[in-house]
C-alpha positions as CSV (number, residue, x, y, z in Angstrom):
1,X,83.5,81.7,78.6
2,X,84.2,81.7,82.1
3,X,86.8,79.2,84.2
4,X,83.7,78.7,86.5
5,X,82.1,77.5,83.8
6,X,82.3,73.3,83.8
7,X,84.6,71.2,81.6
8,X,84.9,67.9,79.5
9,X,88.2,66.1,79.3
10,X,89.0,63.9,76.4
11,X,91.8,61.5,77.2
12,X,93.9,60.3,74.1
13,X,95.1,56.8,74.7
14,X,97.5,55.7,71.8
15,X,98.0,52.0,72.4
16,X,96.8,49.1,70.2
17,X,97.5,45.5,69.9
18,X,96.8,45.5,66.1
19,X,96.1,48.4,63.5
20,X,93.1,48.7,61.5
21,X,93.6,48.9,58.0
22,X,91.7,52.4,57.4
23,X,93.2,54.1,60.8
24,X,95.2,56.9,60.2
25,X,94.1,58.0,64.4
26,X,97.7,58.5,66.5
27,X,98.2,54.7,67.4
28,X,100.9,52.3,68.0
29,X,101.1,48.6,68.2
30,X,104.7,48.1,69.8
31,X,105.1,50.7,72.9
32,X,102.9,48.5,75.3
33,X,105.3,48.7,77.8
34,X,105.3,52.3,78.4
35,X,102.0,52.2,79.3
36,X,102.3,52.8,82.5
37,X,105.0,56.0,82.2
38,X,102.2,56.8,79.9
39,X,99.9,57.1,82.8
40,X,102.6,58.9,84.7
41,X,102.5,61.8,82.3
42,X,99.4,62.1,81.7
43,X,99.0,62.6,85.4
44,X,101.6,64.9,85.1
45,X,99.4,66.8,82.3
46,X,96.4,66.7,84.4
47,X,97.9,68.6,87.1
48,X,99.3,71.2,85.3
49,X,96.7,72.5,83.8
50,X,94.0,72.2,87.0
51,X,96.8,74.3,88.9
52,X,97.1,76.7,86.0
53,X,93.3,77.0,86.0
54,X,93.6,78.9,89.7
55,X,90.2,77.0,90.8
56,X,89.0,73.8,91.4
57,X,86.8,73.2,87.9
58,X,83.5,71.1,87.8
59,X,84.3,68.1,85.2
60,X,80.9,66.5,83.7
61,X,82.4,64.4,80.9
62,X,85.4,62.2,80.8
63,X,86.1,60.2,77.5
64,X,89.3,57.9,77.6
65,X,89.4,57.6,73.4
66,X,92.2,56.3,71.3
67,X,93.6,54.1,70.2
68,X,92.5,51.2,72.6
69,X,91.7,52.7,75.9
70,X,90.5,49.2,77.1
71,X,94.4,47.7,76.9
72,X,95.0,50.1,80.0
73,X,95.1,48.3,83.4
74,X,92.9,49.1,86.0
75,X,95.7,50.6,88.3
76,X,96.5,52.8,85.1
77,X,92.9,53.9,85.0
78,X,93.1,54.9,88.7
79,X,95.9,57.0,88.8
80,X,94.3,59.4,85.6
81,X,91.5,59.5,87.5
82,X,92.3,59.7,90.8
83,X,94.6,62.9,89.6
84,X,91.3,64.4,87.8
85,X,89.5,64.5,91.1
86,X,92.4,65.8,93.1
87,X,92.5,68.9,90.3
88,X,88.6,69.3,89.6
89,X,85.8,68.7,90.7
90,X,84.1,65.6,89.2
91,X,80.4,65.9,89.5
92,X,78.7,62.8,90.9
93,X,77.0,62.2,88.0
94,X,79.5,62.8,85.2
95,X,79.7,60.7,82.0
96,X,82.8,58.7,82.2
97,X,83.6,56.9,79.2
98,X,86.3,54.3,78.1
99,X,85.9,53.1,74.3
100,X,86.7,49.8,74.2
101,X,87.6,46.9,71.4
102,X,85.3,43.7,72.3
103,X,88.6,41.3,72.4
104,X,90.1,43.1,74.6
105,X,87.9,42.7,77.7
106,X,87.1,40.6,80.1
107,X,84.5,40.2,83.1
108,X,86.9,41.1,85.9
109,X,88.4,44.2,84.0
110,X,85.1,45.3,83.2
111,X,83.7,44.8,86.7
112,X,86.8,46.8,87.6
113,X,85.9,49.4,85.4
114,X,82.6,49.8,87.2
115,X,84.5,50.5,90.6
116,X,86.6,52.8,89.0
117,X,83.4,55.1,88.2
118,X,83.9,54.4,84.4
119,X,79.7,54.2,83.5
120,X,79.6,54.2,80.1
121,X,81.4,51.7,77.7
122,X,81.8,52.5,73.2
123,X,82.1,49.0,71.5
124,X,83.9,49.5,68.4
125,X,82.2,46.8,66.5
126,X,82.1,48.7,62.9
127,X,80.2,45.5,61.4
128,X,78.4,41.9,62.2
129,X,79.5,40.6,59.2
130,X,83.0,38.6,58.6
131,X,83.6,39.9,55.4
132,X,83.5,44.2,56.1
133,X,85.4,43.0,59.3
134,X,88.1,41.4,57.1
135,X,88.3,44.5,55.3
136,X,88.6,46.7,57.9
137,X,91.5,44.9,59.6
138,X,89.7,43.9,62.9
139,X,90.7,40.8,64.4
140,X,87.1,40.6,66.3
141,X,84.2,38.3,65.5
142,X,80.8,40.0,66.6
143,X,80.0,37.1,69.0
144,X,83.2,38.9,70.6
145,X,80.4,41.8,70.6
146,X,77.9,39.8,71.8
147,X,79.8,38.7,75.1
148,X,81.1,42.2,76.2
149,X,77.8,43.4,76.3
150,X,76.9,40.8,78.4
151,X,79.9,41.7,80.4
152,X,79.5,45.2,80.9
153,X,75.9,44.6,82.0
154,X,76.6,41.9,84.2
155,X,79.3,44.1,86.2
156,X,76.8,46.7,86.2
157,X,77.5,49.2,83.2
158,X,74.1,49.5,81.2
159,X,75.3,52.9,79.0
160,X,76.4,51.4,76.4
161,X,77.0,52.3,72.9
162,X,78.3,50.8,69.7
163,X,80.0,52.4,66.7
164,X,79.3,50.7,63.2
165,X,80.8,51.8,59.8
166,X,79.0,52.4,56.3
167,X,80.8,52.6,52.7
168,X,83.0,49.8,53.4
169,X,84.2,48.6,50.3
170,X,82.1,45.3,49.1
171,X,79.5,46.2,51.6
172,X,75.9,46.4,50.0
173,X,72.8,47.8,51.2
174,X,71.9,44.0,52.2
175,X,74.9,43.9,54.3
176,X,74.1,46.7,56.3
177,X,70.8,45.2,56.9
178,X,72.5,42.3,57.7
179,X,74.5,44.0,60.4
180,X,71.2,45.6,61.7
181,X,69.7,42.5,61.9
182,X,72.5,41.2,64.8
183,X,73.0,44.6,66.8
184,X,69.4,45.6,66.9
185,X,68.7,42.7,69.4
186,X,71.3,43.5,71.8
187,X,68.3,46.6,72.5
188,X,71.7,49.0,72.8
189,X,71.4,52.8,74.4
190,X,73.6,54.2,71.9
191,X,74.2,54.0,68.6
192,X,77.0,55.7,66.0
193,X,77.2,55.1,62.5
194,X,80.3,56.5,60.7
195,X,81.1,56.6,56.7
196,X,84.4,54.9,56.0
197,X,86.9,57.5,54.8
198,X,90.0,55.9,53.0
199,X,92.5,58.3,54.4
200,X,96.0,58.1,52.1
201,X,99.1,55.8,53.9
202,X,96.5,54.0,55.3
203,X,96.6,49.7,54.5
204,X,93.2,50.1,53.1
205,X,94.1,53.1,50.8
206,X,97.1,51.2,49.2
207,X,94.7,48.4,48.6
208,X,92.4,50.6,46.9
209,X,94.8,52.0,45.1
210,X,96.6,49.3,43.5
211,X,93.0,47.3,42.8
212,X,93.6,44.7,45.2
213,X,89.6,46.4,46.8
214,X,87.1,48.2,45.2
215,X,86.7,51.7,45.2
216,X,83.6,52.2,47.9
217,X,81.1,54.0,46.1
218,X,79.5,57.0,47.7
219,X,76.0,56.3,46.3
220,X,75.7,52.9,47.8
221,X,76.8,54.8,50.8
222,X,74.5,57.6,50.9
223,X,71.5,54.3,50.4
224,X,73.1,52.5,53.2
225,X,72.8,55.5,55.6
226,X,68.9,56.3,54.0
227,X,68.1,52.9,55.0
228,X,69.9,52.7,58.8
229,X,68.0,55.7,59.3
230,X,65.1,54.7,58.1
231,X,65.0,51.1,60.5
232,X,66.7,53.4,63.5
233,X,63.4,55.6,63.3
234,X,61.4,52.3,64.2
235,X,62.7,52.0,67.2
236,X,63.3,53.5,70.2
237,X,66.6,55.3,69.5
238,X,66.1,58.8,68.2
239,X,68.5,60.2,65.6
240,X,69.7,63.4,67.4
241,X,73.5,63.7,65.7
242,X,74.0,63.7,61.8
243,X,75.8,60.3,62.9
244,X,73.8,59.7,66.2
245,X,71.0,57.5,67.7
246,X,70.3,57.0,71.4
247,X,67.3,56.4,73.2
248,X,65.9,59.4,75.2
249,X,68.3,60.6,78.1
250,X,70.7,58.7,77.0
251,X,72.4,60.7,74.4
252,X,76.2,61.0,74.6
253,X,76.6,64.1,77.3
254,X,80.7,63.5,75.9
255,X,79.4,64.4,72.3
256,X,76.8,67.0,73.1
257,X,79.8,69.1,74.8
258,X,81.3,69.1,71.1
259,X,77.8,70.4,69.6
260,X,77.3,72.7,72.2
261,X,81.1,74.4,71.1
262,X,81.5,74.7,75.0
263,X,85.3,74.0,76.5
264,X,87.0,70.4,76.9
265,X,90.5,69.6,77.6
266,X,92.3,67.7,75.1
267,X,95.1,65.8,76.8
268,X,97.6,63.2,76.1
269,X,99.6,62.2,72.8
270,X,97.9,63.7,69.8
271,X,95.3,65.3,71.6
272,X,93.0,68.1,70.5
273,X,91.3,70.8,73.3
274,X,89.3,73.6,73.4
275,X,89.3,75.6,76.4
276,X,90.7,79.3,77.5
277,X,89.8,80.7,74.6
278,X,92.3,78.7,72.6
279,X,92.4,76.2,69.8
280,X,95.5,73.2,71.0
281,X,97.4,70.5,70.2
282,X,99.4,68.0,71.8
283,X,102.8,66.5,70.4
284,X,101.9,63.0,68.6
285,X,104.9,60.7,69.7
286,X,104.1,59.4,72.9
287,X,107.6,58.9,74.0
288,X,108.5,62.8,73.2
289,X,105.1,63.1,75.4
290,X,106.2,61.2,78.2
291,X,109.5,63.3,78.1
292,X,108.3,66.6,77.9
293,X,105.5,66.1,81.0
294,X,108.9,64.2,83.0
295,X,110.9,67.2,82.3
296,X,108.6,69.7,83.9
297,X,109.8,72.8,85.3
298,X,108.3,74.8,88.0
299,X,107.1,78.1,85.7
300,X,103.5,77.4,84.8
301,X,102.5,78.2,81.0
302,X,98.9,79.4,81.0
303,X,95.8,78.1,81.0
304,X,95.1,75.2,79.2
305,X,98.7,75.0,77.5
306,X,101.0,72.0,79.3
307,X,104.4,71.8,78.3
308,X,103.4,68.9,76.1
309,X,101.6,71.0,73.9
310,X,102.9,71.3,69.9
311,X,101.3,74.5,69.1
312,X,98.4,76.7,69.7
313,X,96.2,79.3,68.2
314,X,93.7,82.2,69.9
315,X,90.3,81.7,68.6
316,X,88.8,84.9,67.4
317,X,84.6,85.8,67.8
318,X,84.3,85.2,64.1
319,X,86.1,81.7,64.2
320,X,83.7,81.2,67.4
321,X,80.4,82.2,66.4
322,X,80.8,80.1,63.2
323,X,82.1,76.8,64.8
324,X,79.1,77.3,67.8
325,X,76.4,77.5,64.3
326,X,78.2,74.5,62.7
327,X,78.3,72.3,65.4
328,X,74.4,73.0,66.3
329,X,73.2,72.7,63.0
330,X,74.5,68.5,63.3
331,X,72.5,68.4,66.5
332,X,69.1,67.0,64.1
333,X,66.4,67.0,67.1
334,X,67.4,70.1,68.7
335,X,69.1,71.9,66.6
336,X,70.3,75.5,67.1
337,X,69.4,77.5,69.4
338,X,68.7,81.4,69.0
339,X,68.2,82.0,72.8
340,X,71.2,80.3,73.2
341,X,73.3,81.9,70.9
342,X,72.5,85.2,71.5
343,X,73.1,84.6,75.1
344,X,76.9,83.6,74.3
345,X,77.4,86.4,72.2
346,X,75.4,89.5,72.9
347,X,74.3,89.2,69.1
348,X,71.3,87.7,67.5
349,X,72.0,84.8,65.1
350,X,70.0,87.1,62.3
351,X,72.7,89.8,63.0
352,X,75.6,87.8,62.5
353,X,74.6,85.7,59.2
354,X,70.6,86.6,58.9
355,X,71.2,86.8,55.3
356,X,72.4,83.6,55.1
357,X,70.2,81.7,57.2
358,X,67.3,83.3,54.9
359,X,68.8,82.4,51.9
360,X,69.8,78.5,53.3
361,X,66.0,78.3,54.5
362,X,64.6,79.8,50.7
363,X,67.3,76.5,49.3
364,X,64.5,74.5,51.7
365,X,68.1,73.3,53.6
366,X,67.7,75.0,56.9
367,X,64.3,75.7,58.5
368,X,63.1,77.3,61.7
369,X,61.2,76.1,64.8
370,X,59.7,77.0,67.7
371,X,60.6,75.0,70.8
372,X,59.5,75.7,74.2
373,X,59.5,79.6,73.4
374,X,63.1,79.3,71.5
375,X,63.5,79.7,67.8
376,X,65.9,76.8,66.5
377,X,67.8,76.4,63.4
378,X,67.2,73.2,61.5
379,X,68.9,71.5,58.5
380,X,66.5,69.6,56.5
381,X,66.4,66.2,55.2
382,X,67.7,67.7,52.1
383,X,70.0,69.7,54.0
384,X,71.7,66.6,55.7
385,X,72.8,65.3,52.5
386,X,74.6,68.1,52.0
387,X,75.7,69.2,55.2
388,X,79.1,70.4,54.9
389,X,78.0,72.7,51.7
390,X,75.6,74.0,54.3
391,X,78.4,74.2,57.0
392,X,81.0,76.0,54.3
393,X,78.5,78.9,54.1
394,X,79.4,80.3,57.8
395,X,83.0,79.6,57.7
C-alpha cells in the first residue's frame, strides 16, 4: 500500500432526532446544537491528516454515515467538503454519499445536496409495513419513502439505494413479501438487506428480554432472505454482496472499497479507518471530539492518526492477507481474485492457505472460477449460509 494509491473517506455523523429501538451505532438525540462545531472539527480532522499524508491524495468515495447525516445543513455539508478538496484530490467522478432518513428531507435540501456534489442518496427505510416499523422504533411511514425518492430524482440524484431489515420480530415470510411488493416499484438502483441483530442495552433487547416481543427466530430469517433473494434474481438487480443487490454499474463503489480491503479514512466521533498500514479508532463522545480537534497543537502525529484518535493498532501481513480473503469471499459475483491477490502480496493464495481453500472447496463451500483469464474464489450457495464458519477458517 502506497500514499499514491487513492482513498475512501467514511464520515461519522452522530446526530439523530429519535433513536431506533435496535441501534446500538454512536448516536445522540439531544446535541443538535453542536452541529455545527461538529462540522468545525471535523474540518479540523480532515486537514490534519491530508497534511500528515505529505501529498495531495486522490479521494473516489465519500460516505457521510451515522447517525442521521441528512439532519446536517447544507452550509455544514459544504464546509466538510469544501475542506476534503482543499486536502485531496476529489476525482470528478467520485461516489459521494449521504444516508438519509425519509422524514428528514425535503425538496430544497435535497436539490441542495445535488449542488453540493452529493450523487448518491441511502434511504433507511428497513420495512413498508406499519407493524416491523413500530417495532423498530422509526417514526417514518413508507409513503415518507415514497416522496424522497421522488425528491431526490426530481433535484437530479438518480443513485439511489434503500436499506431494508429481515428477522424483525413478528415479521413473517409474507411480510417480507409484503415489503417487496411496495419497494420493487420504486425500480430502485440499489438495494441492501440487513438481518436484525438485537444487540444488549438496546430498547428492543429489553423488550425481548422481558417478553414484552418475541424472540425473532433465525429460521424464519434464513426463509425470509431465501425468498428476497429468490424475487431479487427476477429482476434487474444482481446480488453481488452477501447483503447486496444493485443493477449493473451501479454497485456501491463506497462498499466495494471495504471488499476490496483497500485504505479509507475513518473520521469523526466513533469512527473506524483503515489506512497507513493501521487499524483506528476515533473517540465516541462527540463533545470530547470537538475538544480534542479545537485543542490542536502544531506537532503532527502520523499518518492517518488525528489527535482525536482513541487508540490504534499496526496491522500485521497475516492480519492482512486474511481480512483481504474475507472480505472477497462476500463479494458473490466476483468473488476473489487470485491475480489480484498475489499482486498485493507477492504470494499465491494456494501458498498462503491452499490447504484450506482445498479442503473448503472438497466441503462443496468454496469453488473456483475462471474469469477473464483470473481464477476466483467462490462461496457457494451452501457456503453463504454459513459464511462466517467459512470466514473463521482464515482468521
Amino acid at each position: 500500500m502506497t500514499h499514491l494509491e487513492p482513498v475512501s473517506f467514511y464520515l461519522h455523523i452522530p446526530f439523530c432526532t429519535y433513536r431506533c429501538s435496535y441501534c446500538d451505532f454512536n448516536t445522540y438525540t439531544t446535541l443538535g446544537d453542536i452541529q455545527s462545531e461538529y462540522a468545525a472539527a471535523l474540518s479540523a480532522e480532515i486537514q490534519h491528516v491530508g497534511l500528515s499524508s505529505n501529498v495531495k491524495r486522490e479521494v473516489n468515495t465519500i460516505f457521510f454515515g451515522g447517525g442521521t447525516p441528512s439532519v446536517m445543513s447544507l452550509p455544514d455539508l459544504e464546509k466538510i467538503l469544501t475542506t476534503i478538496d482543499s486536502q485531496f484530490k476529489i476525482n470528478p467522478d467520485a461516489e459521494i454519499t449521504l444516508e438519509a432518513n425519509p422524514e428528514t428531507i425535503d425538496l430544497n435540501y435535497v436539490s441542495g445536496l445535488k449542488s453540493l456534489g452529493i450523487n448518491r442518496i441511502s434511504f433507511g427505510a428497513q420495512s413498508a409495513l406499519a407493524q416491523d416499523l413500530a417495532v423498530l422504533g422509526r417514526e417514518h411511514t413508507f409513503q415518507t419513502v415514497i416522496d424522497g425518492v421522488e425528491m431526490a430524482r426530481q433535484s437530479g440524484i438518480d443513485n439511489l439505494s434503500i436499506d431494508l431489515i429481515y428477522g424483525v420480530p413478528g415479521q413473517t415470510v409474507d411480510s417480507i413479501n409484503q415489503t417487496l411488493d411496495l419497494v420493487l416499484p420504486l425500480d430502485l438502483p440499489h438495494h441492501s438487506l440487513y438481518c436484525l441483530t438485537v444487540e444488549p442495552g438496546t430498547p428492543l433487547h429489553r423488550d425481548v428480554n422481558s417478553g414484552r416481543i418475541a424472540h425473532p427466530d433465525p429460521d424464519i430469517a434464513a426463509d425470509q432472505y431465501d425468498v428476497v433473494s429468490a424475487r431479487l434474481a427476477k429482476t434487474d438487480l444482481e446480488q453481488y454482496e452477501i447483503s447486496n443487490w444493485a443493477k449493473p454499474g451501479l454497485e456501491s463503489q463506497h462498499n466495494l472499497a471495504y471488499w476490496y480491503n483497500v485504505e479509507y479514512l475513518g473520521l469523526g466521533a466513533g469512527a473506524h479507518g483503515h489506512a497507513g498500514g493501521k487499524r483506528y479508532h476515533v473517540v465516541r463522545r462527540p463533545r470530547t471530539y470537538i475538544r480534542r480537534m479545537t485543542e490542536v497543537s502544531e506537532n503532527r502525529l502520523d499518518y492517518p492518526l488525528t489527535p482525536a484518535v482513541a487508540g490504534s493498532e499496526d496491522i500485521d501481513l497475516a492480519d492482512e492477507m486474511a481480512d483481504t480473503i474475507i472480505m472477497g469471499l462476500r463479494l458473490l459475483k466476483e468473488g476473489l481474485s487470485a491475480n489480484r491477490f498475489a499482486h498485493r502480496f507477492d504470494q499465491t493464495l494456494d501458498q498462503v492457505h491452499g490447504e484450506t481453500i482445498q479442503e473448503l472447496v472438497n466441503l462443496e463451500l468454496l469453488t473456483w472460477h475462471d474469469l477473464n483469464g483470473d481464477r476466483t474464489l467462490h462461496l457457494t450457495e451452501k457456503g453463504r449460509f454459513i459464511s462466517n464458519q467459512v470466514f473463521h477458517r482464515f482468521i
